[in-house]
N, C-alpha and C positions, 0 to 999 in steps of 0.2 A: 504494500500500500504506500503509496505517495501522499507524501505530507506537505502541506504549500507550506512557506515560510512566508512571514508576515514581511518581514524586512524587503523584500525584491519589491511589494505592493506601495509601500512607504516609500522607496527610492525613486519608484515612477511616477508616484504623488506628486509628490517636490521635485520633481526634475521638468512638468509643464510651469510652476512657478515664476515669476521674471526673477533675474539674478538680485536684485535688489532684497528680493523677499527670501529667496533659497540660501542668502549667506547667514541673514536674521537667525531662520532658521537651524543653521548647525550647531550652534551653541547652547540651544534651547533645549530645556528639561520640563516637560510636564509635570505639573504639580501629583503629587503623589496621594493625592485625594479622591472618595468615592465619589462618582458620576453623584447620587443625590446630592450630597453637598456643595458640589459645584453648581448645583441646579439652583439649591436655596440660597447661594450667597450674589446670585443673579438677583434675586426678590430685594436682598438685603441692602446692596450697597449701591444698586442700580434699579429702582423699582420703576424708573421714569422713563429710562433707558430703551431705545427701540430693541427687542429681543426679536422677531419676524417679521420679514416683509417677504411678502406673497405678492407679487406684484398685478398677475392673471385675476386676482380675484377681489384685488386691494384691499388686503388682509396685512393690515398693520397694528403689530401690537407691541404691547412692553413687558419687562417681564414681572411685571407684578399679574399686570392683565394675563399673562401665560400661565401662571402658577394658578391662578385661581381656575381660569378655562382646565387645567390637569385638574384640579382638587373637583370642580362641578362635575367633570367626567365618568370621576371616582364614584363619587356619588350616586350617579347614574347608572351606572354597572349594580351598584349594593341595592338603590332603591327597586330599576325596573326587572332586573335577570337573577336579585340575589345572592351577586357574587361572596364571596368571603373571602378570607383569610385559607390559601391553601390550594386554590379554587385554577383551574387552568384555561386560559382562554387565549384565543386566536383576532389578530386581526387581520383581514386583509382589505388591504390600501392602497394605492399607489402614494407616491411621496408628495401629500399634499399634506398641510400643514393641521387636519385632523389625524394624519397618523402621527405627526411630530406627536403632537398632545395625549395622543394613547399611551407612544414608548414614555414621554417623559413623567406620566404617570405613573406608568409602572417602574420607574429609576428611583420617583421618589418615595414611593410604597416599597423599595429597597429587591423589589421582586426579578426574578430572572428575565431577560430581554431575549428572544430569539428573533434575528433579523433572515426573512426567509426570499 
């Protein structure tokens, strides 16, 4: 069995980049922090902050407005389908900014993401 390496995916990333932006980037270390809390320090320190722009649908939001669009979502799963704690569900989307709000949901409910 053949195993991809993530590294070759990464190098071809960055390598459409402009030079300006790809040297930025060699030096740079992502922070060693879980996706949730990267999510809620969006809320925290930047609540004003444009977080999505959807341009096709002119869908502009901030991430305060983002957080809560995830948390109503949550809601909606538990209110209309019952979900819980444990509970396994699918979405299928194309990458429109209702799927951003499903995954980021489930980032911040700390729950597992499978991108299919």
């Amino acid at each position: 069995m053949h195993h991809r390496s993530q590294r070759p995916q990464t190098e071809t990333m960055v390598s459409i980049l402009p030079p300006a932006i790809r040297s930025a980037l060699e030096d740079y270390t992502p922070p060693q922090i879980p996706l949730h809390r990267l999510l809620a320090s969006g809320v925290r320190f930047y609540p004003e902050s444009t977080a999505v722009v959807y341009q096709s649908a002119n869908f502009i939001v901030s991430y305060e407005h983002r957080y809560g669009l995830c948390r109503r979502f949550a809601a909606g799963l538990v209110q209309r389908f019952n979900i819980r704690k444990g509970d396994r569900i699918a979405i299928f989307s194309r990458n429109y900014p209702e799927f951003m709000i499903a995954m980021f949901r489930k980032i911040m409910k700390k729950e597992l993401v499978n991108l299919l």
